[in-house]
Structures are given as structure tokens and as C-alpha cells.
KEDO-398714 format. One line per 8 residues: number of its first residue (from 1); their letters; for each residue x, y, z of N, C-alpha, C. Coordinates in Angstrom, 3 decimals. Example, Ala and Ser with C-alpha at 12.3 -4.5 7.8 and 13.67 -1.06 7.14 Angstrom:
# KEDO-398714
1	as	13.190/-5.690/7.800/12.300/-4.500/7.800/13.200/-3.300/7.800  12.850/-2.250/7.080/13.670/-1.060/7.140/12.900/0.030/7.870
END
This chain:
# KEDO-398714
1	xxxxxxxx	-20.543/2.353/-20.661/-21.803/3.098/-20.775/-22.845/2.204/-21.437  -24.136/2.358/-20.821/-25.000/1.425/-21.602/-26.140/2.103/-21.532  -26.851/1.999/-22.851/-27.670/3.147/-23.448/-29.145/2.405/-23.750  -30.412/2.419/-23.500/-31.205/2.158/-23.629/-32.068/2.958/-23.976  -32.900/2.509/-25.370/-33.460/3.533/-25.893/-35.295/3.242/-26.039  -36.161/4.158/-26.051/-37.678/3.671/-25.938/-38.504/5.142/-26.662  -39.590/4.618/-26.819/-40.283/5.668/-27.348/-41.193/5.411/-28.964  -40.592/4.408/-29.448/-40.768/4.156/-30.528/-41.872/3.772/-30.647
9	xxxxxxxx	-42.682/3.962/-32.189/-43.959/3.352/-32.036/-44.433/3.332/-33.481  -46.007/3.609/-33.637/-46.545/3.876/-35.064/-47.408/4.806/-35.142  -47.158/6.158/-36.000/-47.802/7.386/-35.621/-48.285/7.486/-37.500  -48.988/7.508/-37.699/-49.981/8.615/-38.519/-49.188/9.545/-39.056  -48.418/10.182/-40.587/-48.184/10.802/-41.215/-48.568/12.554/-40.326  -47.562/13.741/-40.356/-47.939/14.436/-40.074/-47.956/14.287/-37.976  -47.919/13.272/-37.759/-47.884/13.285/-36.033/-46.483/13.350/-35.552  -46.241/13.176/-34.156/-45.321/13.266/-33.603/-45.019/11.923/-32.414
17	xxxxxxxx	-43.617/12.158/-32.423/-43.160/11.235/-31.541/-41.826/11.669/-30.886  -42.017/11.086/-29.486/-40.990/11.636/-28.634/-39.920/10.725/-28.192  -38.683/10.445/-29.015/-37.642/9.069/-28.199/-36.984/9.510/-26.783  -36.694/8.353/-26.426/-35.541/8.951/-25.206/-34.629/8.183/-25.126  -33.672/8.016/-24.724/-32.219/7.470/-24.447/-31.384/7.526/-23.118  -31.700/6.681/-22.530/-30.722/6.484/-20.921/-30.096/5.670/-20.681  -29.035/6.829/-20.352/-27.596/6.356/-20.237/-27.176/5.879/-18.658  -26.605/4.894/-18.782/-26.305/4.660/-17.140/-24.224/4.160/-17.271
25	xxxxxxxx	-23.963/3.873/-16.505/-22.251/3.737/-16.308/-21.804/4.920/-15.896  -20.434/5.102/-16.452/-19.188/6.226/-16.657/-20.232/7.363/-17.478  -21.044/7.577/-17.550/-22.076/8.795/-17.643/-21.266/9.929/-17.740  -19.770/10.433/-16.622/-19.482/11.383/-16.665/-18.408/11.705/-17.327  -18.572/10.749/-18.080/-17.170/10.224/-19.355/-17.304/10.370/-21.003  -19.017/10.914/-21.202/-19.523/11.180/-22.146/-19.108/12.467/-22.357  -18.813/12.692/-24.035/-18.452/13.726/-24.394/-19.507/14.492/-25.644  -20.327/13.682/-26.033/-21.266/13.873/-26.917/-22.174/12.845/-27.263
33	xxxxxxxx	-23.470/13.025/-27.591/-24.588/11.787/-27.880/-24.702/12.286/-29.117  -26.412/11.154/-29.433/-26.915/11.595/-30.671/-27.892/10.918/-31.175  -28.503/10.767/-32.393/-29.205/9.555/-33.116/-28.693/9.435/-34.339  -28.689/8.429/-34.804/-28.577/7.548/-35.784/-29.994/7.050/-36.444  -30.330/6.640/-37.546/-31.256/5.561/-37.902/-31.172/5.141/-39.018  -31.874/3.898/-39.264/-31.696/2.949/-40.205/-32.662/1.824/-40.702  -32.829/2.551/-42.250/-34.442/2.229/-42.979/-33.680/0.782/-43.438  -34.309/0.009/-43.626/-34.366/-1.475/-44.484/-33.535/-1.044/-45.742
41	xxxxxxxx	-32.387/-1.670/-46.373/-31.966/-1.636/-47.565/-31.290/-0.226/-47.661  -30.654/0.655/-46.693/-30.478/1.985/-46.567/-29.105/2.043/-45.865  -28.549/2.957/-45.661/-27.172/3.160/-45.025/-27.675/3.453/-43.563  -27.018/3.587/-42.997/-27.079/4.478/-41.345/-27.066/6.071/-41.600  -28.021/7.100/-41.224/-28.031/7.933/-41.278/-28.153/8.648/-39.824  -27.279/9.785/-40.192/-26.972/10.583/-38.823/-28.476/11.330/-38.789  -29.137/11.510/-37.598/-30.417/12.295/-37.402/-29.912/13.729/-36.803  -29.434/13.682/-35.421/-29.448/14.869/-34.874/-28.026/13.911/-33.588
49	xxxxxxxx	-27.294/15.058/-33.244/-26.329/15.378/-32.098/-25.811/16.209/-31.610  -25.720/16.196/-30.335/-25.548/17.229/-29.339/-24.416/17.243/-28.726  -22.848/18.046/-28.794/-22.310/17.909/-27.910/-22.380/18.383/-26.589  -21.791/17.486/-25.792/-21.345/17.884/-24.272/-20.546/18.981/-23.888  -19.407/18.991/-24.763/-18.486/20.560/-24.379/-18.457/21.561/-24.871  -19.214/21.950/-25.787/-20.224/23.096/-26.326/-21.420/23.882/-26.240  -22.085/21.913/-25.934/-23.666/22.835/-26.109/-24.153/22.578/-27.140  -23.166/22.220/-28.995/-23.523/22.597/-29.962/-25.127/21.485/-30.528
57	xxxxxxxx	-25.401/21.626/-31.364/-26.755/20.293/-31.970/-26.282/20.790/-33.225  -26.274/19.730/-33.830/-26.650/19.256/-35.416/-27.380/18.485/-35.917  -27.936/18.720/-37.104/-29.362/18.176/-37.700/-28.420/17.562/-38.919  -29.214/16.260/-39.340/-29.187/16.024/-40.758/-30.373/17.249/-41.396  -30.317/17.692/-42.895/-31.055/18.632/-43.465/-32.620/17.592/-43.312  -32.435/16.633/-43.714/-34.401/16.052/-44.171/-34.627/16.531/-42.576  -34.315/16.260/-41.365/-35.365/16.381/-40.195/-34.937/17.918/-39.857  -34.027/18.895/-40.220/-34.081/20.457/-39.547/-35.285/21.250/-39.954
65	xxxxxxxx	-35.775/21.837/-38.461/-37.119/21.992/-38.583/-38.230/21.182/-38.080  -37.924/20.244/-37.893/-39.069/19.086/-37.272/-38.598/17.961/-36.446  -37.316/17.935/-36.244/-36.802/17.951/-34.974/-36.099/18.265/-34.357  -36.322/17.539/-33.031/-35.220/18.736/-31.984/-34.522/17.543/-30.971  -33.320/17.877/-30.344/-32.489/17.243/-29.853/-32.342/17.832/-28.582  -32.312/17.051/-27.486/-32.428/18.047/-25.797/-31.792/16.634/-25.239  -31.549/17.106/-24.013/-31.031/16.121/-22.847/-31.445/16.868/-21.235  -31.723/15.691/-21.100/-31.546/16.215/-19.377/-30.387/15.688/-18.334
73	xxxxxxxx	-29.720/16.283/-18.030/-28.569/15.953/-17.301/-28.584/14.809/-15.858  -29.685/15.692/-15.345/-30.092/14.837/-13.806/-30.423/13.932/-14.011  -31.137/13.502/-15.178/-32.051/12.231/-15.590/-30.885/11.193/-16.650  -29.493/12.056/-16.938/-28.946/11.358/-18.015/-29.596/10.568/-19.094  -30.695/11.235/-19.438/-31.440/10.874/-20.547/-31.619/11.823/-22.003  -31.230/11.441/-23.139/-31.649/12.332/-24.157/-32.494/12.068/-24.835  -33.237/13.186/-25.398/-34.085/13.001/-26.048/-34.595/13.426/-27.614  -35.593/12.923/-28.096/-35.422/13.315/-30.216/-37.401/13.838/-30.156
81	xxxxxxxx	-37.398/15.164/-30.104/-38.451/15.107/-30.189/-38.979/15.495/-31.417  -39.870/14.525/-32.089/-40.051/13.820/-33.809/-41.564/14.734/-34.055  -41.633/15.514/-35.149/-42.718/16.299/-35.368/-42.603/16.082/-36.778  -44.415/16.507/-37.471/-44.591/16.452/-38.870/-43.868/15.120/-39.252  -44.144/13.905/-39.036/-43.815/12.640/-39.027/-43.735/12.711/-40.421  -43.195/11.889/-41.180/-42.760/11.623/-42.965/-42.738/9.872/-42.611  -43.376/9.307/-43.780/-43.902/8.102/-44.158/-41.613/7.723/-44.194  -41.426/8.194/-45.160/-39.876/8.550/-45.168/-39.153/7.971/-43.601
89	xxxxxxxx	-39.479/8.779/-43.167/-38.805/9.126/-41.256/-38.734/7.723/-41.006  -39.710/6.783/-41.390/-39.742/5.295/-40.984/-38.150/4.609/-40.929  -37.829/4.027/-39.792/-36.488/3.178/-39.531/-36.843/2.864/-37.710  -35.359/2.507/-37.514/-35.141/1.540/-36.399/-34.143/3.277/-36.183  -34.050/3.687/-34.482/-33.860/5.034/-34.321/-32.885/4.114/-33.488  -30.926/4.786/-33.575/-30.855/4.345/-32.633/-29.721/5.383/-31.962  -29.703/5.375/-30.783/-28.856/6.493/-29.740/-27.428/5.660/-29.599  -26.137/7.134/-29.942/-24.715/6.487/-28.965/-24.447/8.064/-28.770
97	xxxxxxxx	-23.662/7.163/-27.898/-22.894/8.129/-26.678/-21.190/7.965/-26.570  -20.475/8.674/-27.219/-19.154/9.006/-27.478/-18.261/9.360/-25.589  -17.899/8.291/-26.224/-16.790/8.270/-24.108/-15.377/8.900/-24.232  -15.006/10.017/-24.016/-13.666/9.929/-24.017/-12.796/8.939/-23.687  -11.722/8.856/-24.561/-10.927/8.050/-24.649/-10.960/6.996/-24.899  -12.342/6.083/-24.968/-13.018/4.795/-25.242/-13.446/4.265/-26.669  -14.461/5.802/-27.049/-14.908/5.467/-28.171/-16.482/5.486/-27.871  -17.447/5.236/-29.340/-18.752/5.475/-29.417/-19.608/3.971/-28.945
105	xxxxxxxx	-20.680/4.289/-28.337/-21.393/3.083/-27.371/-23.216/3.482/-27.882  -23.382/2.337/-28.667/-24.700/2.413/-29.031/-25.455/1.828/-28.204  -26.993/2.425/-28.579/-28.295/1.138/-27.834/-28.436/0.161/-28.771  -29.866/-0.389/-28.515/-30.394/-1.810/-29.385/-31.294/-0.646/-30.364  -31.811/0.242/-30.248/-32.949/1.016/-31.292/-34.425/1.092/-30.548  -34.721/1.339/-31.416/-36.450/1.639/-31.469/-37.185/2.283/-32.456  -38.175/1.303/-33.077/-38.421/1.248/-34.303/-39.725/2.647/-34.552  -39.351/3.113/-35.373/-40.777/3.850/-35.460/-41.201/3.704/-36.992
113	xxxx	-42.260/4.079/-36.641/-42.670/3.511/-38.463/-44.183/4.375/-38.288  -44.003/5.003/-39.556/-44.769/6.405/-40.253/-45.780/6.077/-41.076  -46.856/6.053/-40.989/-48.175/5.293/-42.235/-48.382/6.291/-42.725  -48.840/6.167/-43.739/-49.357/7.335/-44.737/-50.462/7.357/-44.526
END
């Protein structure tokens, strides 16, 4: 599976931003996606994920409420749609996609970064 991710940019405190993530390969081998991101000098933090054989989404607490996690199937693309931007929110955003039986398959990122 190989995951390419875009969307990233530089938004103004309070704005919004929309990532996306497309997946191409064994696509039908995915069992759950998600985001990840990761500020300078910071751990990897889980953002939001969605499983495949549920349905279910989970939020880290700082973004529930201001964002949201969707996919489109036909398009095998997911998406993070980023509201009420936080100077905070600033990192490198990055998408994987969990394969049965394989294991988890990240992108390269996409940076967004929040000005005050």
C-alpha cells in the first residue's frame, strides 16, 4: 500500500484546512487508517482514526470538536478536515493505513503550520 498525502499549507490562527490521503495497492487489504503528527522536539501524536470494520473514528481530546475524519471509498482517499486552526496544531501531518496481516504503512507527511 502506498499512501500519499497533500493538503498541507499555512493558514492564519482560527482558519481551516483540509488534508487528504491516497491510497493506491492492496487497498482492499486495509483494515483501518488515520493521522498521526509531529511538532519539532515532540513525540508522534495520534490525531484522528477511522476504522474499516466498524465504521468507528477516534479523536485525540486537543482536536475533538474541530476535527473530523471521513474517507471516500471510490476515491480511496481519506480525509482530516482541520477547523479553528491552533498556532499549537502546527506539525508535519502524517496518514497510515493498517493492512491485515502485514502491518501499518505510512506516507511522507504534509506540513501545516498555524501563525498566530
Amino acid at each position: 500500500v502506498q499512501l500519499v498525502e497533500s493538503g498541507g499549507g499555512l493558514v492564519q490562527a482560527g482558519g481551516s484546512l483540509r488534508l487528504s490521503c491516497v491510497a493506491s495497492g492492496s487497498t482492499f487489504s486495509i483494515i483501518a487508517m488515520g493521522w498521526y503528527r509531529q511538532a519539532p522536539g515532540k513525540q508522534r501524536e495520534m490525531v484522528a482514526t477511522t476504522s474499516y470494520r466498524s465504521g468507528s473514528t477516534n479523536y485525540a481530546d486537543s482536536v475533538k470538536g474541530r476535527f473530523t475524519i471521513s474517507r471516500d471509498n471510490a476515491k480511496n482517499t481519506m480525509y482530516l478536515q482541520m477547523s479553528s486552526l491552533k498556532p499549537e496544531d502546527t506539525a508535519v501531518y502524517l496518514c497510515f493505513a493498517d493492512v491485515i496481516a502485514i502491518g501499518r504503512f505510512w506516507g511522507q507527511g504534509t506540513q501545516v503550520t498555524v501563525s498566530s
